[in-house]
SEMARMI-615369 format. One record per residue (C-alpha): residue in one letter; x, y, z. Coordinates in steps of 0.2 Angstrom, whole numbers, padded with zeros to 4 digits, always signed. Each point is the difference from the previous one (the first is absolute). Layout:
N
AXYZ
...
This chain:
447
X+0685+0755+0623
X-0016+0008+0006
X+0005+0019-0003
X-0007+0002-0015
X-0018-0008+0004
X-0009+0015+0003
X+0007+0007-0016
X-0003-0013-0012
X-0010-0012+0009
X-0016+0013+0006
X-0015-0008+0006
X-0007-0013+0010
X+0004-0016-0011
X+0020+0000+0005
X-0006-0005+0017
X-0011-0015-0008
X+0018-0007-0005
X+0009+0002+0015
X+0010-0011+0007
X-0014-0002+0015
X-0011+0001-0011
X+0006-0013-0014
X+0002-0013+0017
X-0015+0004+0007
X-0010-0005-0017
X+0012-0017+0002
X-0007-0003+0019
X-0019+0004-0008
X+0004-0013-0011
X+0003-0013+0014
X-0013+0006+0012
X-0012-0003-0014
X+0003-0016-0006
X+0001-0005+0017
X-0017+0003+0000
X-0006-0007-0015
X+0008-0016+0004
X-0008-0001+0016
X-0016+0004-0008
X+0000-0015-0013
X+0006-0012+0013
X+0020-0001-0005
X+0005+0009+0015
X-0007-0001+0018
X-0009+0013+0002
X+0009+0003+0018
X+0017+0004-0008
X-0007+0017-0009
X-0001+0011+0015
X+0017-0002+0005
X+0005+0001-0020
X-0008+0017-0002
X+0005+0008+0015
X+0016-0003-0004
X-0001+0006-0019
X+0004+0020+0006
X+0016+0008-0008
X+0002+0013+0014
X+0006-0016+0009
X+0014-0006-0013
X+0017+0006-0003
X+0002+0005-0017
X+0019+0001+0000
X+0000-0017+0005
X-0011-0005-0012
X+0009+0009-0014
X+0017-0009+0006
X-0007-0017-0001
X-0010+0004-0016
X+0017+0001-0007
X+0004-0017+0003
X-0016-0009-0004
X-0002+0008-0017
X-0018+0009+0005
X-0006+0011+0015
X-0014-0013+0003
X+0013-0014+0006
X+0005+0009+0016
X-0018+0008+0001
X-0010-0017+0002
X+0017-0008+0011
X-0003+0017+0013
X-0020-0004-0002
X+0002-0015+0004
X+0010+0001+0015
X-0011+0015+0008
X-0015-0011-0003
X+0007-0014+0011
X+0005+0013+0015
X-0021-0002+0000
X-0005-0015-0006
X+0014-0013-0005
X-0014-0012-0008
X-0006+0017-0011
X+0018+0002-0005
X+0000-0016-0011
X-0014+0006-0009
X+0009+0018-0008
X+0001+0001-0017
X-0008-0017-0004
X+0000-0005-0017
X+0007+0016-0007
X+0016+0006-0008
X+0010+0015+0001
X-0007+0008-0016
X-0017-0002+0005
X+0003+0010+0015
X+0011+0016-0009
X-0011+0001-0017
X-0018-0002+0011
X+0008+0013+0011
X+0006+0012-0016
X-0016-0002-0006
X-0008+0010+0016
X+0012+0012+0000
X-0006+0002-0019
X-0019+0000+0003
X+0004+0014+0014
X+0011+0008-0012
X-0014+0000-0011
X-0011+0009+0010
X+0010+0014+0007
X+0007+0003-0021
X-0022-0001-0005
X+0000+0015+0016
X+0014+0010-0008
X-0006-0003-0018
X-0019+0008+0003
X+0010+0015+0009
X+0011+0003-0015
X-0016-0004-0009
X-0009+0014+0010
X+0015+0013-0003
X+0001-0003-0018
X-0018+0004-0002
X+0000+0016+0010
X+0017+0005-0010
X-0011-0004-0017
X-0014+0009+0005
X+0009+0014+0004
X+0011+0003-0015
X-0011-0009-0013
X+0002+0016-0010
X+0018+0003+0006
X+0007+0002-0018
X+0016-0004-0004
X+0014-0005-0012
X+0000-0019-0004
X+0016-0009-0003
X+0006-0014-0011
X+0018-0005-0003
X+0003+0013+0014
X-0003+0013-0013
X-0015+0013+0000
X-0017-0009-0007
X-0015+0005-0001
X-0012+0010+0016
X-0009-0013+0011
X-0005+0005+0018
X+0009-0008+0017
X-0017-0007+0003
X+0001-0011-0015
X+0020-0005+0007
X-0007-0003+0015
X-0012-0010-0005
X+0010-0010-0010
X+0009-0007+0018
X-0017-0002+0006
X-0006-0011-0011
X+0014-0009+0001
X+0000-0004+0018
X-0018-0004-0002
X+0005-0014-0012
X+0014-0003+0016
X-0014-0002+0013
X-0010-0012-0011
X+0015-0012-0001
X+0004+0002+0017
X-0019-0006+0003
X+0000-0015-0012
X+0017-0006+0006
X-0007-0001+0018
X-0009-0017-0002
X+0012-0008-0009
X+0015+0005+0013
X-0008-0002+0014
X+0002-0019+0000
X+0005-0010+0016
X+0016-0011-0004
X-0001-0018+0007
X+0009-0015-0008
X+0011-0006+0011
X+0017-0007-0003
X-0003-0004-0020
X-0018+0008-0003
X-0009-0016+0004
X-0006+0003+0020
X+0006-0018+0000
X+0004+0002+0017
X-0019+0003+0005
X-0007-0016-0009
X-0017+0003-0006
X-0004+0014+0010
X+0012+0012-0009
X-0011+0007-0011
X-0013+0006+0016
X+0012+0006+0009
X+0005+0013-0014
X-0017+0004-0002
X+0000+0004+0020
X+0016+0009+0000
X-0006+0011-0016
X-0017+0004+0010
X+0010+0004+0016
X+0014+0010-0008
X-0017+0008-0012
X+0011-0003-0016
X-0005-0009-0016
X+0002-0016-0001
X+0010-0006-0018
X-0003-0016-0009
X+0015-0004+0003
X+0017+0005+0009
X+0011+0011-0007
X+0018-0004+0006
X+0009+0003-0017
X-0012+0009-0009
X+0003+0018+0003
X-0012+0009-0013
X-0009+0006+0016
X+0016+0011+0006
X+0004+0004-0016
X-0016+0008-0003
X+0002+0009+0019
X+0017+0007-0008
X-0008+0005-0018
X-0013+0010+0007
X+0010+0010+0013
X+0012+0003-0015
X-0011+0007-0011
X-0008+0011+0016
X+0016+0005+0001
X+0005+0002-0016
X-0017+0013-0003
X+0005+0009+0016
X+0017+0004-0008
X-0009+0006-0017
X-0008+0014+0012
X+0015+0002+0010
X+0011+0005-0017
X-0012+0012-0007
X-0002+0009+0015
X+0019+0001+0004
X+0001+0006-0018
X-0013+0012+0003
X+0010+0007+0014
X+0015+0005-0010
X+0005+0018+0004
X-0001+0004-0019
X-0019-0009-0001
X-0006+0007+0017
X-0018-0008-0003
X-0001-0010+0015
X+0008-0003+0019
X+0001-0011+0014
X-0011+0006+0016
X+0013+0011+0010
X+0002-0004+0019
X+0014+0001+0013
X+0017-0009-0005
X-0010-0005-0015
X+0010-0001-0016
X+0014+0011+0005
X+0019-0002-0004
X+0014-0002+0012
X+0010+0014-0006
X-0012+0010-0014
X-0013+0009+0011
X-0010+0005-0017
X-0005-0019-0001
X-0016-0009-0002
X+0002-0019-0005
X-0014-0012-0008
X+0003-0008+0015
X-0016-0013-0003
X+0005-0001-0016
X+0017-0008+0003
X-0009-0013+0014
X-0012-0004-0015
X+0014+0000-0012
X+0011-0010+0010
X-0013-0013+0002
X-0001-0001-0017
X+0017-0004-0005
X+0002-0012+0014
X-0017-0010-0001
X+0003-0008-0017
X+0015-0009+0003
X-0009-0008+0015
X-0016-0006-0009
X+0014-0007-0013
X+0006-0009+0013
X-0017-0009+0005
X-0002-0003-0015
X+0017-0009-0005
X-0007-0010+0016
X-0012-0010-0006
X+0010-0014-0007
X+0001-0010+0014
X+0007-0017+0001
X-0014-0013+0000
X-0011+0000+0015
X+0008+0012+0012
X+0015+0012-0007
X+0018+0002+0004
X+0004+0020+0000
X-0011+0008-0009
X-0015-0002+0014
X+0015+0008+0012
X+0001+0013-0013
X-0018+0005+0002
X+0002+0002+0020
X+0006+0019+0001
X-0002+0004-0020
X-0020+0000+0001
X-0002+0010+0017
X+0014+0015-0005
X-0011+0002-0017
X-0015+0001+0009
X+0007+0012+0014
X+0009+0011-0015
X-0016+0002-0010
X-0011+0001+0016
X+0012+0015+0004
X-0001+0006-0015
X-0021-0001-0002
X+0003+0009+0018
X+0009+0013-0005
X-0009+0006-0017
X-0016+0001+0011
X+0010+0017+0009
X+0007+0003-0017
X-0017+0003-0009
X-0009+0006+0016
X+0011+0014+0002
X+0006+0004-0018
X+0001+0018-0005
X-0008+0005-0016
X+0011+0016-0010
X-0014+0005-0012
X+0012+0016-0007
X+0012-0009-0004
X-0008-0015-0009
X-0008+0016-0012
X+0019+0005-0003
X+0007-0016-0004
X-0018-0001-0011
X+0007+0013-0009
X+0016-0003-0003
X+0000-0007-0016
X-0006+0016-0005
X-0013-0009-0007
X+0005-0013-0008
X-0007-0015+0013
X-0017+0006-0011
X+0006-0005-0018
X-0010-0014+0001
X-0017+0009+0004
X+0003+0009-0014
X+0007-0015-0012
X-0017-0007+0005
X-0011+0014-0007
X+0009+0005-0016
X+0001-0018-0003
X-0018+0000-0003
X+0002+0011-0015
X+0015-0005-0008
X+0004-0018+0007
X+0009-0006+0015
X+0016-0005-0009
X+0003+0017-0009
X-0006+0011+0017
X+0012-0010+0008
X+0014+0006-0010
X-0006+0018-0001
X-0001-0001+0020
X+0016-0009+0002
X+0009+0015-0012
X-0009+0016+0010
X+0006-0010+0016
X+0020-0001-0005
X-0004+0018-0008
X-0005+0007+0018
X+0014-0009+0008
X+0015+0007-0012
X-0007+0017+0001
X-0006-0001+0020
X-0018+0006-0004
X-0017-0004+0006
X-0007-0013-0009
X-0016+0009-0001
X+0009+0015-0009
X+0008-0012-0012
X-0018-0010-0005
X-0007+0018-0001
X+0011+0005-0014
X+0001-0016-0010
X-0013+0001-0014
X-0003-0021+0000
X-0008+0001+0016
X-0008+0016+0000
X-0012-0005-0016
X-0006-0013+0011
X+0001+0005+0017
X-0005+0019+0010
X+0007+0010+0010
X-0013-0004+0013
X+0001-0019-0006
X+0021+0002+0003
X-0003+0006+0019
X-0013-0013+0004
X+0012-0014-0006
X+0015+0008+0009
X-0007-0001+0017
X+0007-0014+0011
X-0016-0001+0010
X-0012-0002-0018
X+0010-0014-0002
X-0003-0016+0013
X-0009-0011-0008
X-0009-0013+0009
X+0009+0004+0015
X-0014+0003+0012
X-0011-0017-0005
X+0015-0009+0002
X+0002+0008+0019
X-0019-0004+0002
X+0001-0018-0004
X+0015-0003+0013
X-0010+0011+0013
X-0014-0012-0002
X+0009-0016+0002
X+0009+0007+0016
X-0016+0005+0008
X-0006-0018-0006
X+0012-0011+0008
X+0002+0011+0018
């Protein structure tokens, strides 16, 4: 089912795990260490033109392949039996010379593996825009203030600058990983039947060494068959993109609540809209993001539970990998995608996050004032002061400014004027903009 792809799958990485695609990396595979044989001597070196030629999967039939896969257990089977019959229509002495020495795993992990290091790349592009967003959306509403929330319940005044850059420095953090992961997934994978290159005799080891310069991957000590950490780090690290994207996603949509008001989606034509209430206007990215989220974490377990493979090479659990790891990757790809528009065109409602500010009627500022009278009379015992003028305010539905002002406790310790500078919402922010400043810097350090 392809329906759905440009919804939950925006972006250029589902195409890096397309069918053609995901063949095409297979037939790299093959063209290239057809030339790395060649080059240490294991091949003749007249058997690679007519090898590489042939490696092009505009000229396979996938449905074909996919039938046959079926049979043999693994799409590289029927891939390399198809190779192999196309390279002798050229050069029947080439043809023995397909896929020498290597095993089917070698050809699908190796070819995962370059879809993962383009994936890589077009995730680092998407990243540094929704890097480039963020910061524009900090800058802007650094002083933005408005109520913050914890247990879902009114808090204490921050600004959306500060919310926003709490997602931003997360996705730094997400970048970095991405970064560090790089050199220790982009391996090439080359064992041969049981992970020994037996096959090749002594010159096993130079031929990986050939076929990791010629693919332009790492080479790894050793290789990897049943040791899966690699993938499973792949799966972690799009998981916990994901799982930050989400965090955004549900603030936003909570934001957008009718009775909230402070934020909405960008409007456009068709966007967000109901098939039978005109009035609507969906969080339309928020539900891509959202969905992303609740479907991602299932699929990392999955990788995960994979890596206990049966002794040299698996029975299952590899197969388990094969359409787990790219649908993860396409799902929080999509949803990296889609929270770039998100933030780019988010719509800021400054009125109403100064009605929902005050709300409370005050009463988000207890602690301000808890803080100050507790410097005259202790912490403990202004709490309790404060804590019995905030259920007074609440029983009799008045201000909580009205209430302080008549209770003679606080008024020996704290003025009028001290009362109104301690019950102003934008007085009270604490190291709000230092903190925005610190993750500022270390955007405009790592672009």
């Amino acid at each position: 089912m392809q329906l759905l792809d440009p919804l939950l799958r925006a972006g250029p990485v589902r195409e890096v795990f397309s069918d053609r695609r995901t063949v095409q990396t297979m037939l790299d595979f093959e063209a290239a260490l057809a030339r790395a044989q060649a080059a240490i001597g294991v091949i003749p070196a007249t058997a690679v033109s007519a090898i590489v030629a042939a490696c092009e999967a505009a000229d396979f039939d996938l449905s074909v392949l996919a039938e046959q896969a079926a049979l043999g257990g693994n799409l590289a089977i029927p891939l390399v039996q198809h190779l192999t019959a196309r390279v002798k229509t050229r050069d029947a002495q080439a043809a023995r010379f397909v896929h020498w020495g290597a095993t089917s795993q070698d050809v699908i992990d190796t070819a995962l593996v370059l879809q993962l290091r383009e994936a890589f790349a077009l995730v680092d592009d998407d990243l540094l825009r929704l890097i480039s967003v963020l910061v524009r959306q900090i800058e802007r509403h650094r002083s933005t203030v408005m109520i913050g929330r914890t247990w879902m319940q009114h808090g204490l005044p921050t600004t959306l600058g500060l919310k926003l850059a709490g997602t931003l420095d997360a996705v730094l953090r997400h970048r970095q990983r991405f970064a560090e992961i790089r050199h220790r997934c982009c391996v090439v994978q080359f064992g041969g039947a049981a992970g020994t290159l037996a096959s090749l005799g002594a010159r096993g080891l130079a031929v990986s060494v050939a076929l990791a310069h010629e693919l332009q991957l790492e080479l790894p000590d050793i290789p990897w068959h049943g040791q899966r950490d690699r993938i499973a780090e792949v799966a972690a690290c799009f998981g916990g993109l994901t799982g930050s994207l989400g965090k955004l996603a549900r603030d936003i949509s909570l934001m957008t609540q009718t009775e909230v008001g402070e934020l909405a989606e960008g409007a456009g034509a068709g966007r967000g809209g109901s098939s039978t209430m005109p009035h609507k206007r969906n969080p339309v990215g928020c539900a891509i993001v959202l969905a992303a989220a609740v479907r991602v974490p299932p699929l990392v377990a999955t990788v995960l539970a994979a890596m206990v493979q049966e002794h040299e090479r698996g029975l299952g659990a590899w197969h388990a990998e094969w359409e787990s790891l790219p649908e993860l990757i396409q799902l929080a790809a999509g949803a990296l995608h889609t929270s770039i528009d998100l933030i780019d065109r988010l719509e800021v409602h400054p009125d109403a996050m100064r009605s929902n500010l005050d709300r409370t009627h005050g009463l988000i500022m207890a602690e301000a004032v808890m803080m100050a009278l507790g410097d005259a009379i202790g912490r403990l015992e202004a709490h309790h002061l404060i804590e019995a003028a905030c259920r007074q305010a609440l029983t009799e539905g008045r201000q909580l400014r009205a209430v302080l002002g008549d209770n003679a406790g606080v008024r020996g310790h704290l003025s009028e004027q001290n009362l109104d500078g301690l019950l102003d919402p934008t007085a009270y922010l604490g190291a709000a903009d230092p903190f925005i400043d610190r993750v500022l810097a270390r955007a405009a350090a790592s672009a």
